[in-house]
N, C-alpha and C positions, 0 to 999 in steps of 0.2 A: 651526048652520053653523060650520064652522071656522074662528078668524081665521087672518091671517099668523104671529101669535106663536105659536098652537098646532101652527101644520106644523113652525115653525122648533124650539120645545122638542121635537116629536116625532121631529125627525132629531137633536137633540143627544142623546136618550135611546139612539136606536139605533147615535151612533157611540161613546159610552158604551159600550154592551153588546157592540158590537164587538171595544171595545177592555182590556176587564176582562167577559172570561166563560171559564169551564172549558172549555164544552162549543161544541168549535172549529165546526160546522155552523150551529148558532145563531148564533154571532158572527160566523161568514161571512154567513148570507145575511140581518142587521144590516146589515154595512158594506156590502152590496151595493144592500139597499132605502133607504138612507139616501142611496145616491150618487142613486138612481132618482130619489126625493122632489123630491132638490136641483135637481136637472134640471126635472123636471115643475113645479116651482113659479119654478124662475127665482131659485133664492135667492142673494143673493149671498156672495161668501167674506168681508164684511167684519161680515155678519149675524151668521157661527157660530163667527167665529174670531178674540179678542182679539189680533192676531200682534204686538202689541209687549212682550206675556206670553210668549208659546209661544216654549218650550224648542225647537232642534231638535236630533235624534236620531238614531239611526244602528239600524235594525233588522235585525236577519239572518233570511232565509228559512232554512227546514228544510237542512239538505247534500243534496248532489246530487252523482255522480261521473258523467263521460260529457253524455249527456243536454243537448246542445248547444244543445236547443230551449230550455232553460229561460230561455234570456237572451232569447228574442222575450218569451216570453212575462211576462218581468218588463219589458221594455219597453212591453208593452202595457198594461199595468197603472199604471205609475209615474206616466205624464204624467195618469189621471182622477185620482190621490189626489194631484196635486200635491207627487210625489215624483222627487228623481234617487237615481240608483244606480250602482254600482260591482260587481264582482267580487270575491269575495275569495277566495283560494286556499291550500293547504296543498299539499305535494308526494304523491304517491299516495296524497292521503285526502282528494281531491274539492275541493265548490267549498262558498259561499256566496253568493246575492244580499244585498247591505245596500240597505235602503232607506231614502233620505235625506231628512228632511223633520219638521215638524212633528210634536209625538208622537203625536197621535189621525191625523193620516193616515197616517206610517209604518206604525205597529200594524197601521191598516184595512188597508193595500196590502201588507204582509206576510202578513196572516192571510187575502187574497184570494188570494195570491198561491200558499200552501202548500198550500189547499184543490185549487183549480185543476191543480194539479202535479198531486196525487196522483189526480183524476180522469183527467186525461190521458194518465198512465202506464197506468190501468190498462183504459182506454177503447182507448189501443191497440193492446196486448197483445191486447186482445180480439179488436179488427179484423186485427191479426196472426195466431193461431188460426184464424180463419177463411178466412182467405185462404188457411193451407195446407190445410186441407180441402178448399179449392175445386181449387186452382191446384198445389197440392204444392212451392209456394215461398212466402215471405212478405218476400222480397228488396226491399227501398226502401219495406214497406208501413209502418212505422211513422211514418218519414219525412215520406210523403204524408200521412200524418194528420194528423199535430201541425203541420206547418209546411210542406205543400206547396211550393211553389216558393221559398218564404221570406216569403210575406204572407197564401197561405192557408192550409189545414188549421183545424183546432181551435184556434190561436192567432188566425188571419184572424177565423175566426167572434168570439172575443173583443174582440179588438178594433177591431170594425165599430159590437159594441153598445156598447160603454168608448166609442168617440168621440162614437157620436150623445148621450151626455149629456154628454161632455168638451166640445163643440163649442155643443152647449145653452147649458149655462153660461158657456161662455167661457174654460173650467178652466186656466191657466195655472203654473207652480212660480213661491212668490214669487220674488223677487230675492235676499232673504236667504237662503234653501236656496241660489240661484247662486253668491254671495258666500260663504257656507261651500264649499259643493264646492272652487271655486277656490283658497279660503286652505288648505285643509284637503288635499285628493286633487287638484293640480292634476300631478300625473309619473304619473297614471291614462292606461295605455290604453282605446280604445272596443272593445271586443269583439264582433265579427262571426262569427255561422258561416254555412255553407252546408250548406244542404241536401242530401240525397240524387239525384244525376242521375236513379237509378229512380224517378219520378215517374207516379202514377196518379191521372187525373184525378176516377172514381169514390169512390177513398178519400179524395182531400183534400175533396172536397164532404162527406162521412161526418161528416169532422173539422169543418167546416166548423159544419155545421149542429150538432154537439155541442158546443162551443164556445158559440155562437150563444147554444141554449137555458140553458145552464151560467147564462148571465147573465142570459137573461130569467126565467126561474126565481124568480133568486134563493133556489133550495134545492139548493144543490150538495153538502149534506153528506147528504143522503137518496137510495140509490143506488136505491130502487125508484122514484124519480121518474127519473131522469136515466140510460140508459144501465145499467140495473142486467141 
């Protein structure tokens, strides 16, 4: 039988591998079964994280140009890894999310973060295709996908499962990550987008539920598991 000590080394292994591995699918669905563990056992942050050691960092997501939803969905992600975040921008050559926090959650919420994108981009292009087969228009469908009304879609489904462990735990951003942002990024705007008004109820459930799975998985870099 397994002690406490053996769950607790078994999620430092995995946010380890999360956070120093090549091969980004493995190290995603690491950081994701590690966030699961922490939850299911109730472990506390003061078990796995010396934080009067821990450096914090500033990680940048993959570039992104457009793609307005990326910012729910680094939202969704930030508050389970105990991270805040900013925008960072260049002028017609797109964006970056940084995420701010400790260096093993940053990594994890970055490298959660990059995987997810690129599923979602291309999950709804799919449903997009489709749509004009059906319809002979795919106007507002990507929209409803990713981020239906602005809390559903593909992002919703995300972050329903990211709370019910964030919420488990009790997952909170230290104060020292709040105390950097403020000293640090405090002439930051909050960035908000909106949605698509062509709203389809059928496709943001689509989104919804792909999302959803994306997390319960925890094998998002395997596209014949997920939406392939």
């Amino acid at each position: 039988m397994k002690t406490r000590e053996d769950i607790i080394a078994r999620i430092r292994k995995l946010l380890a591998l999360a956070g120093d591995n090549p091969n980004v699918a493995e190290a995603t669905a690491a950081a994701l079964k590690a966030q699961a563990l922490i939850a299911e056992f109730d472990v506390e942050k003061f078990e796995l994280y010396d934080e009067q050691n821990e450096e914090i960092v500033e990680i940048e997501s993959v570039r992104y140009k457009g793609e307005s939803w990326a910012w729910y969905l680094a939202s969704a992600i930030a508050d389970n890894f105990r991270c805040r975040i900013y925008r960072w921008s260049w002028t017609g050559a797109g964006h970056v999310v940084k995420f701010v926090g400790y260096d093993a959650d940053a990594e994890a919420a970055a490298l959660v973060f990059n995987r997810l994108f690129a599923l979602g981009k291309r999950l709804a292009d799919r449903e997009a295709r489709e749509a004009r087969k059906l319809y002979g228009t795919a106007r507002g469908v990507k929209g409803a996908f990713l981020i239906g009304d602005g809390t559903g879609g593909f992002v919703g489904g995300i972050r329903r499962e990211l709370e019910k462990q964030c919420q488990a735990l009790m997952l909170v951003v230290p104060q020292s990550v709040n105390d950097y942002m403020e000293t640090e990024h405090n002439d930051l705007r909050t960035f908000s987008v909106r949605a698509s008004t062509n709203m389809d109820r059928i496709t943001s459930e689509h989104g919804f539920n792909a999302g959803r799975d994306a997390v319960r998985s925890a094998r998002i870099g395997e596209q014949k598991k997920i939406g392939a």
